[in-house]
C-alpha positions as a Markdown table, in Angstrom:
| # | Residue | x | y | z |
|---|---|---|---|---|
| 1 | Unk | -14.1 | -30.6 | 3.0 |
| 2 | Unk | -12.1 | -28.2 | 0.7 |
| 3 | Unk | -12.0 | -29.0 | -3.1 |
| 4 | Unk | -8.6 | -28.9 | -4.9 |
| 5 | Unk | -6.7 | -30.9 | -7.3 |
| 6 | Unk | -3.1 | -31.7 | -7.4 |
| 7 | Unk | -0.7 | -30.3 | -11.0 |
| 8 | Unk | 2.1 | -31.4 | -12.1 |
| 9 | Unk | 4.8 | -29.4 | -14.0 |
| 10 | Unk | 8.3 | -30.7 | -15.2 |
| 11 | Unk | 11.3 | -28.9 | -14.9 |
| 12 | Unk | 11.1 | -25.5 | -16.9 |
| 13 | Unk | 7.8 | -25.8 | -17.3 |
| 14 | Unk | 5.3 | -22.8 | -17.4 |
| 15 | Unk | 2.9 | -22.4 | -14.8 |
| 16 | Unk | 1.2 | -19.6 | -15.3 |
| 17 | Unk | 2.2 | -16.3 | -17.7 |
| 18 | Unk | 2.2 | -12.5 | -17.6 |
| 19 | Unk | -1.5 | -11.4 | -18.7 |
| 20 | Unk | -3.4 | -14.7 | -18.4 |
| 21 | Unk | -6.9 | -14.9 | -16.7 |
| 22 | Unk | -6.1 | -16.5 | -12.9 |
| 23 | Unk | -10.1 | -17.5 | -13.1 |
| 24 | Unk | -10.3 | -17.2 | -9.4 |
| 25 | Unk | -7.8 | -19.9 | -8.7 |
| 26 | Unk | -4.9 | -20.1 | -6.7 |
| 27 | Unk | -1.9 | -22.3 | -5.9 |
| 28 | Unk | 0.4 | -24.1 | -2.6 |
| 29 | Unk | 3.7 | -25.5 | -3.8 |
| 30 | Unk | 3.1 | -29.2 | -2.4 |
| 31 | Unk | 6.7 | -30.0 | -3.9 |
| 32 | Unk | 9.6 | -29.0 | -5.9 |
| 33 | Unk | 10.4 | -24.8 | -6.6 |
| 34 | Unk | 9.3 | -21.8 | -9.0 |
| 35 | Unk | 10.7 | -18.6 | -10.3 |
| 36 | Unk | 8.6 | -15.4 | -10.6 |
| 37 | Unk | 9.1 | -13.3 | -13.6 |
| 38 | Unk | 8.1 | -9.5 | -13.2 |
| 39 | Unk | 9.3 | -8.0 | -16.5 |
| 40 | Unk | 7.7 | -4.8 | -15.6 |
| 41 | Unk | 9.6 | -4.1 | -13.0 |
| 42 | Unk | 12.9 | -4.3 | -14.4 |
| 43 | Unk | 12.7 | -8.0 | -14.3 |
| 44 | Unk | 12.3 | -8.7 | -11.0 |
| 45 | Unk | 12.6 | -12.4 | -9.5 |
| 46 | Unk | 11.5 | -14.1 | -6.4 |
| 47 | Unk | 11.6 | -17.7 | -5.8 |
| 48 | Unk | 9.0 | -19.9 | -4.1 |
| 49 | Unk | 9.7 | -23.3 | -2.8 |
| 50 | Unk | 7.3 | -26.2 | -0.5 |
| 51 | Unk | 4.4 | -25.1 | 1.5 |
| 52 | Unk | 4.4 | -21.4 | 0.0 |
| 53 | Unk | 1.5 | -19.7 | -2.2 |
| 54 | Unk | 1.4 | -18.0 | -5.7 |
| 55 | Unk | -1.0 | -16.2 | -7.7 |
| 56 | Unk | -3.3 | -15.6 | -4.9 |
| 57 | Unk | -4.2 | -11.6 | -4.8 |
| 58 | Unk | -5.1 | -12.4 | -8.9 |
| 59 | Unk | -7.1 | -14.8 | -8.0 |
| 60 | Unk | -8.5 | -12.9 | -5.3 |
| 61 | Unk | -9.2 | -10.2 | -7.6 |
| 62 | Unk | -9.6 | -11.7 | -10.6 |
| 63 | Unk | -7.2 | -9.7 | -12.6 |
| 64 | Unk | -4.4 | -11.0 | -15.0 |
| 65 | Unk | -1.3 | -12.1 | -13.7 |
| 66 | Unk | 1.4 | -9.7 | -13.8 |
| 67 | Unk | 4.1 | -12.0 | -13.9 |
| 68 | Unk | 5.2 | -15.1 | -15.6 |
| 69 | Unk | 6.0 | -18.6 | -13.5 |
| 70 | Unk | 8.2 | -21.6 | -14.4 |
| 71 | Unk | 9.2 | -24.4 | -12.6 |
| 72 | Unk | 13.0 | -24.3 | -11.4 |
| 73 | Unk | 12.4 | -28.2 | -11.0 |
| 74 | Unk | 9.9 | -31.0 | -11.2 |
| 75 | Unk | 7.1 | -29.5 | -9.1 |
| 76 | Unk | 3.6 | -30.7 | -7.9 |
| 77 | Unk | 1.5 | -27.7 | -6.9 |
| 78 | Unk | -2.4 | -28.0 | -5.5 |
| 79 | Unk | -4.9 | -25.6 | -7.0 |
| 80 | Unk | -7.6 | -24.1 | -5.5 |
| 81 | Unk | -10.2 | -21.5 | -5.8 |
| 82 | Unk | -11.0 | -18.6 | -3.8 |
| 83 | Unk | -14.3 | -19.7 | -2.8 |
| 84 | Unk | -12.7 | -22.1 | -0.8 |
| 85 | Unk | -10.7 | -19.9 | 1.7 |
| 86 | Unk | -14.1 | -19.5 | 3.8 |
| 87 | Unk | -14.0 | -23.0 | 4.5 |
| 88 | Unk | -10.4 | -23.8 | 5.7 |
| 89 | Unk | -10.4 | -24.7 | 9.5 |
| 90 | Unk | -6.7 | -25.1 | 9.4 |
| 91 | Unk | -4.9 | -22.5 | 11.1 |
| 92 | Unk | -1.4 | -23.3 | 10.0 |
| 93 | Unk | -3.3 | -22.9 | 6.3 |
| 94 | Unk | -5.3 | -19.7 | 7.1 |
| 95 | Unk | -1.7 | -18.2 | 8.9 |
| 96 | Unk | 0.7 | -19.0 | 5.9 |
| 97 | Unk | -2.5 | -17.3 | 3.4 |
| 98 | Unk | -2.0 | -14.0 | 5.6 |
| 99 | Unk | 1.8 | -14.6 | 5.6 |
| 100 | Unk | 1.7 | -14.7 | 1.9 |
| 101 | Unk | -0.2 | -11.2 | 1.4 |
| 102 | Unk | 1.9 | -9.3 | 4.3 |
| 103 | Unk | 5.5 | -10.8 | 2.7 |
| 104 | Unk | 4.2 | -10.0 | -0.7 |
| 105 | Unk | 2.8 | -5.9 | 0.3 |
| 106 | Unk | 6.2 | -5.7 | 1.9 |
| 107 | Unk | 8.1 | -7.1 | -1.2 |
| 108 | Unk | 6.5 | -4.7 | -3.5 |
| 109 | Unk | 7.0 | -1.8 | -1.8 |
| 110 | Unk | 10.5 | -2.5 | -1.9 |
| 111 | Unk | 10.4 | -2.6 | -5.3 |
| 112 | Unk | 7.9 | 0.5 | -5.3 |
| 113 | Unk | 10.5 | 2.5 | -3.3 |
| 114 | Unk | 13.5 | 1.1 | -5.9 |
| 115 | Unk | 11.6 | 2.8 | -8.7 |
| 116 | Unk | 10.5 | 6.4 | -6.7 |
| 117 | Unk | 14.0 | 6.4 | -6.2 |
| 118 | Unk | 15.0 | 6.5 | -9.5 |
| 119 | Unk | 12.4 | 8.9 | -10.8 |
| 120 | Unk | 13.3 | 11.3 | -7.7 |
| 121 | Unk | 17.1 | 10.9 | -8.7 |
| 122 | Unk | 17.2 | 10.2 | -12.2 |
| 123 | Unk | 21.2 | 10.7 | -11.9 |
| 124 | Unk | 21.9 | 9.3 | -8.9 |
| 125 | Unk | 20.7 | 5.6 | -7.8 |
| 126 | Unk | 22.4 | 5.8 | -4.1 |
| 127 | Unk | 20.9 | 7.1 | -1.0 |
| 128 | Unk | 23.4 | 6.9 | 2.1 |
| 129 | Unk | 22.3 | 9.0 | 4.5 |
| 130 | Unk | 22.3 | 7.8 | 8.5 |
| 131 | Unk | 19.3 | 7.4 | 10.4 |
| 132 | Unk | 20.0 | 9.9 | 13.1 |
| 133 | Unk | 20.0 | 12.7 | 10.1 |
| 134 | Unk | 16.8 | 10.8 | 8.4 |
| 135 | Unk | 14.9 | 11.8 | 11.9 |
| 136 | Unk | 16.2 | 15.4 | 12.0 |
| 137 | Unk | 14.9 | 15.6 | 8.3 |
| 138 | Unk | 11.5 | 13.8 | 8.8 |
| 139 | Unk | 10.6 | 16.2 | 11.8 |
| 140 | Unk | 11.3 | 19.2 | 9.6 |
| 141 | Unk | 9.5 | 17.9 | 6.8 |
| 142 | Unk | 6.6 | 17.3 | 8.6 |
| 143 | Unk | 6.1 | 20.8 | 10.7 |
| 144 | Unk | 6.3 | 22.4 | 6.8 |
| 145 | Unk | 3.4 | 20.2 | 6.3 |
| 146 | Unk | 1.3 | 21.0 | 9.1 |
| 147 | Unk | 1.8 | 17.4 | 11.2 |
| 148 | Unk | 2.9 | 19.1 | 14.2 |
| 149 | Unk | 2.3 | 16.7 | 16.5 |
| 150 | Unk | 3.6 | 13.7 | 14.7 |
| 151 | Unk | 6.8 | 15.9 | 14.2 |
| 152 | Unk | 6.8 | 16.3 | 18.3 |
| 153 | Unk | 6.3 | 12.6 | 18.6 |
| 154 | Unk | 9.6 | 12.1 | 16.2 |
| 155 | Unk | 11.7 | 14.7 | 18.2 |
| 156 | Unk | 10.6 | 12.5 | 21.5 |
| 157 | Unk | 11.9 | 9.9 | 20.3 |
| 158 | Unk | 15.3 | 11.1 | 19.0 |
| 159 | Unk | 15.9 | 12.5 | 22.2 |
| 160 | Unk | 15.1 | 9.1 | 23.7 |
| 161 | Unk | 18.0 | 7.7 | 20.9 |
| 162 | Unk | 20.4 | 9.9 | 21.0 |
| 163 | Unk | 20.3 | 11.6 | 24.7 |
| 164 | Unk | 24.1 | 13.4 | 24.6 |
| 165 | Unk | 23.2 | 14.9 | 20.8 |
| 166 | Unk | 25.1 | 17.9 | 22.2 |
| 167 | Unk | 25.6 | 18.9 | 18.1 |
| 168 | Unk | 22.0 | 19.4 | 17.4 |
| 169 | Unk | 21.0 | 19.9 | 21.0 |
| 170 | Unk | 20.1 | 24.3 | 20.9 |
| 171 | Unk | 18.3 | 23.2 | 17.2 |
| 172 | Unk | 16.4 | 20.4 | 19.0 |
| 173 | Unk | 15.8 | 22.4 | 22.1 |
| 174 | Unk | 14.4 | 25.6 | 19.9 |
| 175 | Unk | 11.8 | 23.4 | 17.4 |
| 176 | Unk | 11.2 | 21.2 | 20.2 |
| 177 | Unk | 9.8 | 23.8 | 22.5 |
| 178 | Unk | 7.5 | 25.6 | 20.0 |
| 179 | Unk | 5.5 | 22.0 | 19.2 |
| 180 | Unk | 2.7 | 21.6 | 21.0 |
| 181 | Unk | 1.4 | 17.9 | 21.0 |
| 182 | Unk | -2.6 | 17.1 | 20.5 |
| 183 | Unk | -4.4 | 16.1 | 23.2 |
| 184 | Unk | -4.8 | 12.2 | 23.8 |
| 185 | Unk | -8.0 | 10.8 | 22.7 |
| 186 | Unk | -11.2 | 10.6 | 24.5 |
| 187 | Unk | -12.6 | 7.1 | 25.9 |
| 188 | Unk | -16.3 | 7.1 | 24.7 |
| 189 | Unk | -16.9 | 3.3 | 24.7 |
| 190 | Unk | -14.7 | 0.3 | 25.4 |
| 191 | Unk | -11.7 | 0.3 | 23.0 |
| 192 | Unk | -13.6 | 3.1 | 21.1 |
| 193 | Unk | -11.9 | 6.7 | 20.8 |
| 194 | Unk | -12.3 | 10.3 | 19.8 |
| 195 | Unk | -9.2 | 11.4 | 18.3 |
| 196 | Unk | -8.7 | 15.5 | 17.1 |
| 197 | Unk | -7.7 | 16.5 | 13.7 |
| 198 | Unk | -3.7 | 16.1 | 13.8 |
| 199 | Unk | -3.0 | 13.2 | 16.3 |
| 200 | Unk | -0.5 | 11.6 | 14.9 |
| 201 | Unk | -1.3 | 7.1 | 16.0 |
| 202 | Unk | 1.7 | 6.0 | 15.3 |
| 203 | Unk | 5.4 | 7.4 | 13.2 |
| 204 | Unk | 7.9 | 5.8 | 11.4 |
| 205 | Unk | 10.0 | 5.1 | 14.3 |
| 206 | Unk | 7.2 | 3.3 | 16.9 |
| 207 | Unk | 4.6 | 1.3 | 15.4 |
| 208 | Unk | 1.2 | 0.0 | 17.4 |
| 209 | Unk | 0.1 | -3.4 | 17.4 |
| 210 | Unk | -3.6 | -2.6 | 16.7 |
| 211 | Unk | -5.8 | -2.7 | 14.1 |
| 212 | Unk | -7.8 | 1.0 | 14.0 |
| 213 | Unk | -11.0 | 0.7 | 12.5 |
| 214 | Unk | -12.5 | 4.2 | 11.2 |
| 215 | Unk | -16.2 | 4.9 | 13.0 |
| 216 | Unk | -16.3 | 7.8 | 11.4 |
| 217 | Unk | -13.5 | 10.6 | 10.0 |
| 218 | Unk | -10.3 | 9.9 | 7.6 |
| 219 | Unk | -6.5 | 9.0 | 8.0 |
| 220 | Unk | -3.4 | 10.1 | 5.6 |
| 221 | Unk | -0.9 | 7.8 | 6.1 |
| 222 | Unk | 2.9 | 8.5 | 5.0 |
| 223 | Unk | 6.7 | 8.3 | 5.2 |
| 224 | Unk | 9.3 | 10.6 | 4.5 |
| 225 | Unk | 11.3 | 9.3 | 1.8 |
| 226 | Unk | 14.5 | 11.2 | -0.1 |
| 227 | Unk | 13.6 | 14.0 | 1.6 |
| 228 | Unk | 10.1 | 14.2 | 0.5 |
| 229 | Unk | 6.9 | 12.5 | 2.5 |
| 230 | Unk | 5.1 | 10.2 | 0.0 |
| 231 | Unk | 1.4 | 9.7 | 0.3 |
| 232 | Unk | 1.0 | 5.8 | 1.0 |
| 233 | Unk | -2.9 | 5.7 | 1.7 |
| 234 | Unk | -5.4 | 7.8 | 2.6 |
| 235 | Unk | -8.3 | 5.9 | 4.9 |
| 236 | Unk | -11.9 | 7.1 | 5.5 |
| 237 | Unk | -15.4 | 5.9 | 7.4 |
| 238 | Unk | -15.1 | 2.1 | 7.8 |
| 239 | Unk | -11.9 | 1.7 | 6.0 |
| 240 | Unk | -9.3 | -0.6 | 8.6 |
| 241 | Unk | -5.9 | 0.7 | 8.8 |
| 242 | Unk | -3.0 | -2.0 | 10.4 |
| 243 | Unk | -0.4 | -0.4 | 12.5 |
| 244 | Unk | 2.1 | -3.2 | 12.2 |
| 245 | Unk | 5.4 | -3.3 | 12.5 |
| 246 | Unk | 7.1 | -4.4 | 9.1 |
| 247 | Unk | 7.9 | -7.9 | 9.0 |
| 248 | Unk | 10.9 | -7.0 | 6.8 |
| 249 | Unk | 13.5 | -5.3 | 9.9 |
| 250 | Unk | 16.1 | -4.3 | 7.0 |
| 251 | Unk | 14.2 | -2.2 | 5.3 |
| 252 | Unk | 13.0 | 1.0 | 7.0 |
| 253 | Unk | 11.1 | 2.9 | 4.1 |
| 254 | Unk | 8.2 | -0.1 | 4.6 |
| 255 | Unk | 7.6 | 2.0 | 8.4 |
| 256 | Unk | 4.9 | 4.6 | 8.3 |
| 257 | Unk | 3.5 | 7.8 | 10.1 |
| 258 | Unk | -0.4 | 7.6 | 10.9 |
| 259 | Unk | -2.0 | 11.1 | 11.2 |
| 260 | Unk | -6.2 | 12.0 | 12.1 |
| 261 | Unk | -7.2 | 13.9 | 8.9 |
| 262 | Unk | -10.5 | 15.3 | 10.9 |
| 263 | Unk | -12.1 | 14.8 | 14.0 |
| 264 | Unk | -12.4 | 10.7 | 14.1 |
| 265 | Unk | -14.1 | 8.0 | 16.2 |
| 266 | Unk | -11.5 | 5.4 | 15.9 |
| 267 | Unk | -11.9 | 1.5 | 17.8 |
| 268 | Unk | -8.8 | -0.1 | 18.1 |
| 269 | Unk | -8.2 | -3.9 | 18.0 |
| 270 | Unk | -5.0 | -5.6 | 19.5 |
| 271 | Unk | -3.4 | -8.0 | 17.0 |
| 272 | Unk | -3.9 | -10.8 | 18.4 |
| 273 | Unk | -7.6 | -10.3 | 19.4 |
| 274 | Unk | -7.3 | -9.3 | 15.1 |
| 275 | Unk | -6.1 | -12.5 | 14.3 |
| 276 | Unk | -8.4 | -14.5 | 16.5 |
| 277 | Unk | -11.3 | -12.8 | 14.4 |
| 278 | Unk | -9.7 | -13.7 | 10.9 |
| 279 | Unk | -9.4 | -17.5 | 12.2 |
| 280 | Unk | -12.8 | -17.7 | 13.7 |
| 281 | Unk | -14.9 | -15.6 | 11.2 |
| 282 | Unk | -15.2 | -16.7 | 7.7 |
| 283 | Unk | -16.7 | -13.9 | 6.7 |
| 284 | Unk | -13.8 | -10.9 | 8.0 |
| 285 | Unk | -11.4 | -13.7 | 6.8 |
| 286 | Unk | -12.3 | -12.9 | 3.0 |
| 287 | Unk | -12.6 | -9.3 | 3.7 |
| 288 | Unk | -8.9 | -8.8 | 4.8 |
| 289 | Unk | -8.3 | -11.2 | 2.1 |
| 290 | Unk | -9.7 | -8.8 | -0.3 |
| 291 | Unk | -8.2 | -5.6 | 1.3 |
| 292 | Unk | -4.6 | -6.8 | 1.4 |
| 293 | Unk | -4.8 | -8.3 | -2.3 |
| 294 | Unk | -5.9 | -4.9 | -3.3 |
| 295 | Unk | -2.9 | -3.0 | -1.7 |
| 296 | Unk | -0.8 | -5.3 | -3.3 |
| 297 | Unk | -2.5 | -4.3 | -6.8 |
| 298 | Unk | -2.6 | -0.8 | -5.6 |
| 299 | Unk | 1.5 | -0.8 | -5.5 |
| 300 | Unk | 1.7 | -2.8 | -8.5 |
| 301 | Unk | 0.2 | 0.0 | -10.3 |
| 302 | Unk | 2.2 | 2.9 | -8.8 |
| 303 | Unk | 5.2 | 0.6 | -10.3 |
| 304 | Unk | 3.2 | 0.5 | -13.9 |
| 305 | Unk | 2.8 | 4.2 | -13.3 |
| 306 | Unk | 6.8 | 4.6 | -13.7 |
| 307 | Unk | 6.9 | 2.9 | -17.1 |
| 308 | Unk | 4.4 | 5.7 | -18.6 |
| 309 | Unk | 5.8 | 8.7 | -20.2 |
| 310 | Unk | 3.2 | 10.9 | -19.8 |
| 311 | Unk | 1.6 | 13.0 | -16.6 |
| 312 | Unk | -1.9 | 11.9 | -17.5 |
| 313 | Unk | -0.9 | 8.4 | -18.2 |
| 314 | Unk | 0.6 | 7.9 | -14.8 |
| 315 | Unk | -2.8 | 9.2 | -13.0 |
| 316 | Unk | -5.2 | 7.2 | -15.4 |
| 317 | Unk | -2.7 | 4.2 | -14.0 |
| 318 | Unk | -3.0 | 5.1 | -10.2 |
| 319 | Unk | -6.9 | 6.3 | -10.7 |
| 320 | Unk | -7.6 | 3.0 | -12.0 |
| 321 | Unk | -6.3 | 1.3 | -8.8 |
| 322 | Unk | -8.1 | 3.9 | -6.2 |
| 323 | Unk | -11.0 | 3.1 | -8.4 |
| 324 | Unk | -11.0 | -0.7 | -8.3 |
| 325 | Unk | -10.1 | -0.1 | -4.2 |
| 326 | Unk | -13.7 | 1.6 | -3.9 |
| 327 | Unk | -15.4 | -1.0 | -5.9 |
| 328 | Unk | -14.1 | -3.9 | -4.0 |
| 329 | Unk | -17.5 | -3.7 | -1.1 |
| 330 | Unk | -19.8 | -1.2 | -3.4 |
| 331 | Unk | -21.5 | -0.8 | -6.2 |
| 332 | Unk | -21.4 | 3.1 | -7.0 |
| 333 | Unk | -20.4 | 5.0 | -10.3 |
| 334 | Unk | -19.5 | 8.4 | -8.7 |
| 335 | Unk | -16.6 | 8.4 | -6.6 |
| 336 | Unk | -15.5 | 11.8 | -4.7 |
| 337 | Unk | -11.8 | 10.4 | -3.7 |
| 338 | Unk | -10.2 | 11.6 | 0.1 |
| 339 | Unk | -6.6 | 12.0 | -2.6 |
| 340 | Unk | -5.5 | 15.0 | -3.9 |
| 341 | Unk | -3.2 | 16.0 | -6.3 |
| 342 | Unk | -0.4 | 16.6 | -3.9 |
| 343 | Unk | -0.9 | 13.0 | -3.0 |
| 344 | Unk | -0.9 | 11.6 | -6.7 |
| 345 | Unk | 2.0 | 13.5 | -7.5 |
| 346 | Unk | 4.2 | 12.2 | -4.3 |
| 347 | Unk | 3.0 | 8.7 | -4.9 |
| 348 | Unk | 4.8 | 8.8 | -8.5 |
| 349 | Unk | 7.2 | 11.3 | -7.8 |
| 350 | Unk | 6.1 | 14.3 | -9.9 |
| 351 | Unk | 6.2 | 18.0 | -8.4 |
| 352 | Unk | 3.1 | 19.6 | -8.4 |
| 353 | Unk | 2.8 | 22.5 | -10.5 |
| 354 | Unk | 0.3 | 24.5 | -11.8 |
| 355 | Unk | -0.2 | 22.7 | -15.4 |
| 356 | Unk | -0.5 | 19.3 | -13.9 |
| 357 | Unk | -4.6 | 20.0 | -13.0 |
| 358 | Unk | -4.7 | 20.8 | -17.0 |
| 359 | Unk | -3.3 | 16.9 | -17.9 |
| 360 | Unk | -5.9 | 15.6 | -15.4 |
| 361 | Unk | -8.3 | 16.8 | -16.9 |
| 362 | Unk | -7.3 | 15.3 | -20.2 |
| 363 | Unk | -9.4 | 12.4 | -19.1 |
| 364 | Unk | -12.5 | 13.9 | -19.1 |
| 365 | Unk | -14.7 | 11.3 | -16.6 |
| 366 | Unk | -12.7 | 13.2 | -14.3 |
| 367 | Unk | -13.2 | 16.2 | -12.5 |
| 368 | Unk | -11.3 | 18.0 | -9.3 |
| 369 | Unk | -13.2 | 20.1 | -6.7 |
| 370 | Unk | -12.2 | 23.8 | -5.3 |
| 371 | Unk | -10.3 | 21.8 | -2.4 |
| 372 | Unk | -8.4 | 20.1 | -4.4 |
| 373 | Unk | -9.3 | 16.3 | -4.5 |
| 374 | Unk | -10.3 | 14.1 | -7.7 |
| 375 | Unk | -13.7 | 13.1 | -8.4 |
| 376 | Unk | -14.8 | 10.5 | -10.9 |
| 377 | Unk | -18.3 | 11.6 | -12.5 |
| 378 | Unk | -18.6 | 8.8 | -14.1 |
| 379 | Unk | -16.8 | 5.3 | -13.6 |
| 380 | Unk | -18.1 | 3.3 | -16.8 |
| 381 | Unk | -16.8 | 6.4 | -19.0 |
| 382 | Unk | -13.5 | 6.3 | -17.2 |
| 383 | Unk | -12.8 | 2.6 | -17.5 |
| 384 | Unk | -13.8 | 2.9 | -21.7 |
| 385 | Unk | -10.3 | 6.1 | -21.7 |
| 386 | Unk | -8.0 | 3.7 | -19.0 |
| 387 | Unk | -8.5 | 1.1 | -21.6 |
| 388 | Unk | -7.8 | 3.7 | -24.3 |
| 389 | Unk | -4.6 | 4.0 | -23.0 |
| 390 | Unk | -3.9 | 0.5 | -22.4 |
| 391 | Unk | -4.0 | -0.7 | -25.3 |
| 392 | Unk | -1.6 | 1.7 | -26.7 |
| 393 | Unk | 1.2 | -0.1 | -24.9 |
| 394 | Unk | 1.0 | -3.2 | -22.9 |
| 395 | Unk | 3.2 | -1.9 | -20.5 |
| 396 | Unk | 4.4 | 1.4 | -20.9 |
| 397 | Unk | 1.0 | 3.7 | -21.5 |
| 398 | Unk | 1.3 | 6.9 | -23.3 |
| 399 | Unk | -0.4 | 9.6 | -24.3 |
| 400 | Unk | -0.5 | 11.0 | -28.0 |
């Protein structure tokens, strides 16, 4: 039997506020409605009314909320801690808890992408450019970074969209015939593959209802976004990567590119056989939990990132949140990262350049190898500077 208890709040009252301690407990709005304060990102709102969650990833994680919550009217909410999520039998109850996490990654990469707007336009907050441009310009931005065969999957498809181009067609007949795409993966076991370095799994424009779980090798996943491809997540051995459509149809910056980073062994699992599992075992239940209340923690710190003033305060911001990521299933204090500074910079919108390696290494638990990619020596020592740097400002972190 699950434990809970039932709260009341009056009208206007405070349920929770920015900063305090969730202590591993979560709430279901049984009655009434609550607002969602997120001063931090320019004072964003959301509303939650009967039968939805709040504070859940916090609880999951046991970090401080990073918003503030009233009560819009008299409401009755049931609290209940984390520990009990292994124990619910209820479908409707386990469904609306991965509802909640997938509306909630999708809602703050909205806001994510509102904010790497603004810091890649700093005079200009409108971007109005078509579709049938935006796939021209993501095919092109791909071949100059190497994705060949995700940028011959994207011309496939344009031609499929717009067959009587006749405008673009001698540019899309001359790139198109010099892309080559990767050969398909090898079967080696049922519903496990061997995919080559460069496949591209899926692109913006055709998502894959699977779940691909990493045997062995690494993933980059990204999207082209004013005119630059961002770095949304790199994946590596064991990591699980969803290739989901976006709930949210209006909003096409939430659809990604999947590309193999090496040679990988690769299992895919169909959605709904993925779903099945979450329902059935407890124990995978808490794990995806776990993984999509980090992501949303993950993109709630690229949005921090923007408030900070400094280069070295924005990494010490996203470190923090790769760092936490790896500590979620291990206890290590050494962490060699699959990022490197080309993805940092592109998560926060900063162009690399050759002095940004130099205000990395400002923090000096870190260190960067001859490829390229950030190491943490030492994880206790980094955590004593990222709360350095903290406490200068509670929300905007700066350097001296």
């Amino acid at each position: 039997m699950l434990k809970y208890k039932s709260i009341n709040f009056n009208k206007s009252a405070t349920v929770f506020i920015e900063g305090q301690e969730p202590k591993y407990t979560f709430y279901i709005i049984k009655k009434g409605k609550v607002v969602v304060y997120s001063y931090f990102a320019d004072n964003y709102t959301v509303e939650y009314k009967e039968g939805e969650i709040i504070g859940l990833f916090n609880a999951v994680l046991n970090e401080p909320y990073f918003s503030t919550v009233k009560a819009l009217e008299d409401t009755e909410v049931i609290e209940m801690n984390i520990n009990e999520i292994e124990k619910i039998n209820n479908i409707s109850l386990i469904n609306k808890i991965y509802d909640y996490l997938i509306i909630n990654i999708e809602r703050w990469l909205n806001r994510y992408y509102y904010f790497l707007h603004k810091e890649n336009n700093p005079y200009h907050n409108s971007h109005s450019k078509s579709l049938n441009l935006n796939i021209m310009e993501m095919c092109k931005i791909y071949i100059n970074n190497g994705f060949f065969d995700a940028s011959y999957k994207l011309y496939r498809k344009y031609i499929e969209l717009y067959p009587d181009d006749e405008e673009r067609k001698e540019e899309l007949d001359n790139l198109y015939k010099n892309l080559k795409p990767i050969e398909e993966p090898e079967n080696i076991e049922a519903n496990i593959y061997k995919y080559k370095k460069g496949y591209c799994l899926y692109t913006e424009l055709q998502s894959k209802d699977y779940l691909y779980i990493i045997k062995y090798g690494k993933i980059g996943v990204y999207n082209i976004f004013d005119s630059k491809q961002v770095t949304r997540r790199v994946l590596s051995t064991n990591d699980v990567l969803n290739g989901y459509a976006p709930i949210s149809k209006n909003n096409k910056y939430l659809s990604t590119t999947a590309i193999v980073l090496e040679d990988s062994i690769i299992q895919l699992v169909k959605k709904e056989d993925a779903m099945n599992l979450v329902q059935s075992d407890r124990n995978l239940r808490l794990y995806f939990v776990k993984m999509m209340s980090m992501r949303i923690y993950s993109t709630i710190s690229r949005i921090r990132s923007f408030n900070a003033n400094k280069v070295v305060s924005k990494f010490v911001i996203i470190i923090e949140a790769l760092i936490k990521t790896e500590l979620l299933f291990k206890n290590i204090n050494k962490i060699k990262f699959q990022y490197n500074i080309n993805d940092i910079c592109s998560m926060i919108g900063i162009e690399y350049k050759k002095n940004i390696e130099d205000e990395i290494l400002k923090i000096k638990s870190l260190d960067i190898s001859d490829e390229g990619y950030l190491i943490v020596n030492d994880i206790e020592s980094f955590y004593k500077e990222y709360e350095i740097y903290k406490q200068r400002n509670t929300h905007r972190i700066e350097n001296d």
